[in-house]
Every structure is written in C-alpha cells, then in structure tokens.
N, C-alpha and C positions, 0 to 999 in steps of 0.2 A: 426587901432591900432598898427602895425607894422610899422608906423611913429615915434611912439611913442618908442626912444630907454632905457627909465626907467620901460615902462610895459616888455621889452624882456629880465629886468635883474632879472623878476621872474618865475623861473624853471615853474612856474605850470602854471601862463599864457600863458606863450611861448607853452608849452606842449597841451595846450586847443585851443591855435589858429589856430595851425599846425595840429591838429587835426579838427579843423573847416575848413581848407582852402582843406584838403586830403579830406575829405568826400563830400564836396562840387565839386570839381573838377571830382573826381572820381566815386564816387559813384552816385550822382544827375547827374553827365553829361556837369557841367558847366565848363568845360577844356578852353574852347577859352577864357571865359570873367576873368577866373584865371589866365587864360597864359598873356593877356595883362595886369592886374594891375601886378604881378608878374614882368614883365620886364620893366614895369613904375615905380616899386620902384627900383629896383637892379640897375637902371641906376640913378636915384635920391639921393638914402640912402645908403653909403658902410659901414653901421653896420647891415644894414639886409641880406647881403650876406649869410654869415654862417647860419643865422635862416633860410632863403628861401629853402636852400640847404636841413636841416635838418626838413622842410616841406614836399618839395618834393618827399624826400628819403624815409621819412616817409609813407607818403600816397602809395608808391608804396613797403612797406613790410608790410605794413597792410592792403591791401586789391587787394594786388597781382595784380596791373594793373600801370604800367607804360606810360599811356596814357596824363598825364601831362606832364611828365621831353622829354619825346619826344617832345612834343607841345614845348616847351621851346627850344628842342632844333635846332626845324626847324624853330622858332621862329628866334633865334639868327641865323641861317645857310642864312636865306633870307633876314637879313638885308642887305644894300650895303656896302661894304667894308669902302666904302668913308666916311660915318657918320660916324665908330667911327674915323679917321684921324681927325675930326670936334670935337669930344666929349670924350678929352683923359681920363679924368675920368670916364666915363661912360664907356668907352673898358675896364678900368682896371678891374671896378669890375663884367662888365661879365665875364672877362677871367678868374677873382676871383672866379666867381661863377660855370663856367665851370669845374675848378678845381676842386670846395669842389665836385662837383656832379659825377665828373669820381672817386672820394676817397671813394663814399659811394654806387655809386651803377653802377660798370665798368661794368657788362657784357651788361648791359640794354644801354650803351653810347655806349659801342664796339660794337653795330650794328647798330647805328645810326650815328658813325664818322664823314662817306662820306660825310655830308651834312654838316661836318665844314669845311673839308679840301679845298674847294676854297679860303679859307680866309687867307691862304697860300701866295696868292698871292698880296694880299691885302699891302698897304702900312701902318699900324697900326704895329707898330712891340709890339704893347701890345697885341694886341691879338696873333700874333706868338708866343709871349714867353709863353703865355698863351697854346697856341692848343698843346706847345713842352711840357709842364706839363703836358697837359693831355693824351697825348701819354702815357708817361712814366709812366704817373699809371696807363693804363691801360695794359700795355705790362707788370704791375708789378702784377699784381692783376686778371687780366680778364681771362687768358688762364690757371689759375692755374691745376684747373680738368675737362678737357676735357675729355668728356667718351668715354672711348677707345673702346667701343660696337657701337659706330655710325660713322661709315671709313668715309663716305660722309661731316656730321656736322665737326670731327676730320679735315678733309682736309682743310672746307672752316675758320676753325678758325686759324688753321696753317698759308695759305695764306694771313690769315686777318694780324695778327701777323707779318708774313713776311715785310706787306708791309709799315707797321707802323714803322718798323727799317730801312728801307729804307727811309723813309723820314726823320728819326732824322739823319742818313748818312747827307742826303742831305742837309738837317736844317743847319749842321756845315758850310758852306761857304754861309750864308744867308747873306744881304749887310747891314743889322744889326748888330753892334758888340755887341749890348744886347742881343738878339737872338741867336749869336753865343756862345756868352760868357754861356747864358741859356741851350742851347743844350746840353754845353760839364756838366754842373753842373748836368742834367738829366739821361746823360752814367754813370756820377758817383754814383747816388742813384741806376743807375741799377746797376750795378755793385759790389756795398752793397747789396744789396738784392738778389744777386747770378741769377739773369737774364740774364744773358748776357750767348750765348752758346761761346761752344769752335771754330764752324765753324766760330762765327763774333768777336770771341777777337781778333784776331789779326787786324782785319780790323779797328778796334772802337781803337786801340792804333797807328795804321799808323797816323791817322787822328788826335788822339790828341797829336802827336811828331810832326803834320805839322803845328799846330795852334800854335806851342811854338813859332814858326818865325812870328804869328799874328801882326799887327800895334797897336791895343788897347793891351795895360794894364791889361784889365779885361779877355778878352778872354784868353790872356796868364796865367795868374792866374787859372782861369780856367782849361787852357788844365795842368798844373803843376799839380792841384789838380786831375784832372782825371786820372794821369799816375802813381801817387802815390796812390791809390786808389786800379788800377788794378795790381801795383806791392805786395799789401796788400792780396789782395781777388785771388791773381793767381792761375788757377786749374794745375799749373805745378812743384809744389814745393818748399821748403825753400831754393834750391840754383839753381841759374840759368846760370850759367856758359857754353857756348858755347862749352867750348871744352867736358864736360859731357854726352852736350845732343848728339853730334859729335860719341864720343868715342862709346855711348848705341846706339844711332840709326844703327851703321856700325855692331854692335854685333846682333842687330833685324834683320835687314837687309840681313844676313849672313843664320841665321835661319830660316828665311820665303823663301830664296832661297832651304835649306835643306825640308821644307816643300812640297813645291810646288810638284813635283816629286809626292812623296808619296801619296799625299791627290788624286791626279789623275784628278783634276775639274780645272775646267774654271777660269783664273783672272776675278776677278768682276773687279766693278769701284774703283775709290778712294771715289765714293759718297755712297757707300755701307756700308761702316764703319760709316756712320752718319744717323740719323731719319730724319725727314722732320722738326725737328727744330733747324738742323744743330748739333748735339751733338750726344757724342759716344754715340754707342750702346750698347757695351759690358762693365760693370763695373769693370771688371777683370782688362784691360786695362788702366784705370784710375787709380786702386791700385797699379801697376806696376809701373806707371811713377813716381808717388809720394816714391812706394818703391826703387827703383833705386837712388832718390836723398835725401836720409835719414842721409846725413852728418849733423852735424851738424853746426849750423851757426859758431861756432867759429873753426873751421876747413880751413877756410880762406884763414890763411897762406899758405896754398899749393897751390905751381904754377899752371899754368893750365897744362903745360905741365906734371908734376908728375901726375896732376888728371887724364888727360887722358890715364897716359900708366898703371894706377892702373886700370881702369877701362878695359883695356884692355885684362890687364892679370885676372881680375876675368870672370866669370862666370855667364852670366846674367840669373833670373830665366823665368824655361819656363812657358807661359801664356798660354797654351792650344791649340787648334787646327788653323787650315791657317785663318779664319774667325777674330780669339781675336789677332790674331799674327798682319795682316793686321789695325786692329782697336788699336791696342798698337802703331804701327809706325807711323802711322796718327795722334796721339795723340805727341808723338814727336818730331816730324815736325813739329807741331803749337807750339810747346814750345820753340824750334830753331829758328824760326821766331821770336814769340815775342821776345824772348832774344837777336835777332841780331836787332830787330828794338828800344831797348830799347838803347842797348852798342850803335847804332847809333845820339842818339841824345845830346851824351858828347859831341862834339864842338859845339853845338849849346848854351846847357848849359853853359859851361866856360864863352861864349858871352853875358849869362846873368847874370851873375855874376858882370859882370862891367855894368850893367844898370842903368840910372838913377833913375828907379823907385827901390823904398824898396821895394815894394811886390815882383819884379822879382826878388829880390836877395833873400829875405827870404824864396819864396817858393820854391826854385832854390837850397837852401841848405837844406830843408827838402827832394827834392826829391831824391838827390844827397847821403844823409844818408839813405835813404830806397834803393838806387840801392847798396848802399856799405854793408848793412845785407845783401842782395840776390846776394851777389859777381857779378853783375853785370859789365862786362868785365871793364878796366878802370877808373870803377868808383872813386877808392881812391884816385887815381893822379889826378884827376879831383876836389875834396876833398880835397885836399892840398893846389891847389890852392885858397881857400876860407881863406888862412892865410894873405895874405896881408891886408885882408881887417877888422883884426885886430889889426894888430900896431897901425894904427892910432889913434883909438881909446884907445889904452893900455898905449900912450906914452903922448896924452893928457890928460887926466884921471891922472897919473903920476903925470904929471906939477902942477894937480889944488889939486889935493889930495896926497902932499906927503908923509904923514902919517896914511893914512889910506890900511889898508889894502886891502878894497874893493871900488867902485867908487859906484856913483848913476844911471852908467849905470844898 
C-alpha cells in the first residue's frame, strides 16, 4: 500500500499504516522482514521517503523502542559503498531518508553514527552530502540537554560532538565540489541556530575565507554565504574593528597583570576559561565584550586610529576576580582573530569582483556591505571599487532609454 502514492495523500491512511508497519516491527518482533521491505521501497519510490521516516519515528515514540530505525541503519551502514556509485537514485534517497530520520529522532542516530561514517570514504558523493546533513542535525539537535548529573554520559557525548565537527572540518576539502560546497551550506545553518562555540568560530571562518580561492563556483558561493552568515550571528559585537579589540585587550591585559599579584594562585591554562565544548565559562565575560563595543553602527566615521586612543583614555569596566578577567581576554582574542581573518580576505574579494561568474560578484557585494556595517577594517574602499561595475550598465541603459527615468534593469 505504500506503493501506492494516492493512498499516502490521506492523513488517516498514512497515519493507520505507519501505525501497522510500528507495531509490527516493534512490538510483534518483525524488525528484519520490516527493515528489508522498508529499504526495498526507499530505494524504489522517492515519495515514500518522508512517510518511511515519519514511520519509523513514529514506532519508536510510541512504544519507546528504537529497535527498527537502528536495523535500518545498520542496514544502510553494510551496504558496499560501490552499489550506490551503480544506483545514483537510490543513494539519493537513502541519504533523503537518512536526513528526515537524524530531524526526528537524533539522539537515537547519534549513537548509531559510527556505522555510517565509513561511507565517508566511499565514492557516491550523494551519500557524503547526505551523512554531512546528518552531522549537522544532529550536532544541532542531539547534544541539546545533556545532564549535567552524569560526568561519565556528559563526557562521552561531548567527545561524540567533538568529533562530528571534526569531520565537517575535514568534509570542507573533500574532492567533491558538491560535497564541499554542502559542508560549508551546513556551518551556515550551524551557525544560525547559534551551534557553533566560540573555541571553533574562528577555525569554521579560517576555512571558509580559504574556500573563497575554491575552483567551483558553488563552493565559492557557498563559502561567501558562510562568512556572511557568521559576520550576522557574531558573539563578538556590532562593530569589529581591530584597532578596538587592540586598544581593550592592552586595557584587560593591563589588569589581569594588577590582578595576578593579589589573587596569590597559580596561572591556570588558556583552556581553563572554556568547557569541554570549547565556550566560555564565565557569562560575565561575554557581557563585557559585547559591552565594550556598544558604538553604534553609524559611529563609523571615526578613524581607527581616534577609536583607539578613545578607548585608551577611558576606563574599561571591571569584570570581577583573575578567573572572569582570564575568561574576558580569551574572549577577545577570538574576536581579534576573527576580525583580522575576516579584514584579511579584502584582496581576495576585489578579485572577485571581476569574475566571470554573476553569483561571485553578487555575493561578493553582499558580503562586502555586511563587513562595511561591522566596520570591518578596509571594507569601504573595497566597496567602492564595486562602482565600475556600474557605468556600464548606467550608460547603456542611458542610450536605449533616454527618457526614462528608470531602466528595466
């Protein structure tokens, strides 16, 4: 009956069969003879993806056994790579279907992973772009509430986590430019959905100012849209000027020297000031950075060098004892960083300005107006140069429409 895609366009059927296939499997025990028609349809039919999914998911919040969507997915984890290279529709819509099933039910996938991650290596880069989806919902979804009463469970989900961002790291220079281009589109829903710590921002913007030099088109797209993204969602403030974070960091710097003395204890590390998922510990510290750079956007016009000697001459406020003082200057230091690896990728940008593709020049002046609101060191002259590449158009336009006052561009 799930052949059938006119019986799945009525709510209550669909709801009775997914109900028949969940109790079946589950309940009665028939797991293996479910699990192979199951992956004999999803490889057959790509309109019963979504309903399989919402099967599955089902059967395992109604009767709290996840003993199918496992079976399924060791199912898919021991096929050989090499079939689906042979049966590109058929990878698509497992990787479809892997998807819908890390959206509805991560924590239950986030312990079963490992048993996709060979496929990794695999030459199907649909299922690559696929597993790099399912990372990313589950790094978005799965670790949400970890309970902080179990240190042991806490650690190994931490590590789990860890190494799942390590692989979307790795993912970026895959010899797929779909896959690459996929990866950097999955740092950016992280990045919306406020996932990403502050130990791995910087790292996740190194890599997508190294992709803006990419050979594909799409990947370039891509890394633009990524860098615009996290200059949007930045935990370091509405203005990012160098000489700011400079001027503040020399003033913290200053007082954690006056500190040290007094307090009478031992320098910890610099890994002190973060948790085991790389982000500050102390929220004091966060409110600081952000209070320090409370100009306003339209404040602009001030050189960098007047910003800095204002900020020199004021007063920075104090954040509390050597512990939030340590964890305030760690915080901007990662903001110094991002800010100099962002100001760093203006020549690259100009160079894409003159590209022949349109998307690298359109998205190339999107990103170029978002570094010039966050004062982004050179951005404007960078910005200026984007006027040539209007004449042309203003002076043809001109010729075919001389009386009008606007064109059909």
């Amino acid at each position: 009956m799930f052949e059938d895609a006119v019986l799945l366009k009525d709510s209550d059927v669909k709801e009775a069969l997914c109900r028949i296939i969940g109790a079946c499997s589950t309940k009665y025990h028939y797991t293996a003879q479910s699990c192979a028609s199951i992956v004999h349809l999803i490889h057959k039919y790509d309109f019963v993806v979504t309903h399989m999914a919402d099967a599955v998911a089902g059967a395992e919040k109604k009767y709290g056994d996840g003993s199918l969507a496992m079976a399924l997915v060791r199912e898919i984890g021991r096929t050989n790579p090499k079939d689906y290279v042979k049966d590109t529709a058929g990878a698509e819509n497992v990787g479809r279907f892997l998807v819908e099933l890390a959206d509805r039910i991560p924590k239950l996938i986030s312990t079963n992973i490992g048993i996709l991650v060979p496929h990794f290596g695999g030459e199907s880069y649909k299922i690559r772009n696929a597993l790099v989806a399912v990372l990313g919902k589950l790094i978005a979804k799965a670790f949400k509430d970890v309970d902080v009463g179990e240190a042991s469970s806490k650690s190994i989900r931490l590590r789990t986590k860890q190494a799942m961002l390590d692989i979307l790291l790795e993912r970026c220079r895959d010899v797929s430019a779909y896959t690459r281009s996929r990866v950097l589109q999955v740092w950016a829903e992280l990045c919306e959905g406020h996932s990403i710590s502050i130990g791995l921002w910087n790292e996740v913007a190194e890599v997508a100012a190294g992709r803006l030099e990419d050979k594909s088109a799409m990947v370039r797209k891509s890394a633009l849209n990524l860098l615009i993204m996290m200059l949007q969602h930045n935990p370091f403030g509405p203005q990012l000027r160098v000489a700011s974070f400079e001027a503040t960091l020399d003033q913290y710097k200053m007082k954690l020297k006056e500190l040290e003395p007094s307090e009478g204890a031992e320098p910890s590390s610099d890994t002190d000031n973060f948790n085991g998922d790389g982000e500050v510990v102390d929220s004091n510290s966060e409110t600081v950075v952000k209070g320090q750079q409370q100009d306003s956007l339209t404040d602009s016009c001030l050189s960098q060098s007047e910003d800095a000697i204002a900020l020199q001459n004021s007063s920075v406020p104090d954040v509390g004892n050597l512990e939030q003082t340590r964890a305030l200057i760690a915080s901007l230091e990662a903001g110094l960083r991002f800010s100099k690896c962002i100001g760093a990728t203006m020549p690259t940008l100009v160079q894409l300005m003159a590209s022949s593709s349109a998307t690298d020049v359109e998205n190339t002046i999107l990103l170029l107006m978002r570094c010039k609101q966050f004062q982004i060191d050179n951005s404007e002259e960078c910005l200026r140069k984007m006027l040539p590449l209007v004449s042309p158009c203003f002076f043809y336009c001109e010729m075919l429409y001389p009386n009008q006052s606007r064109c059909g561009c």
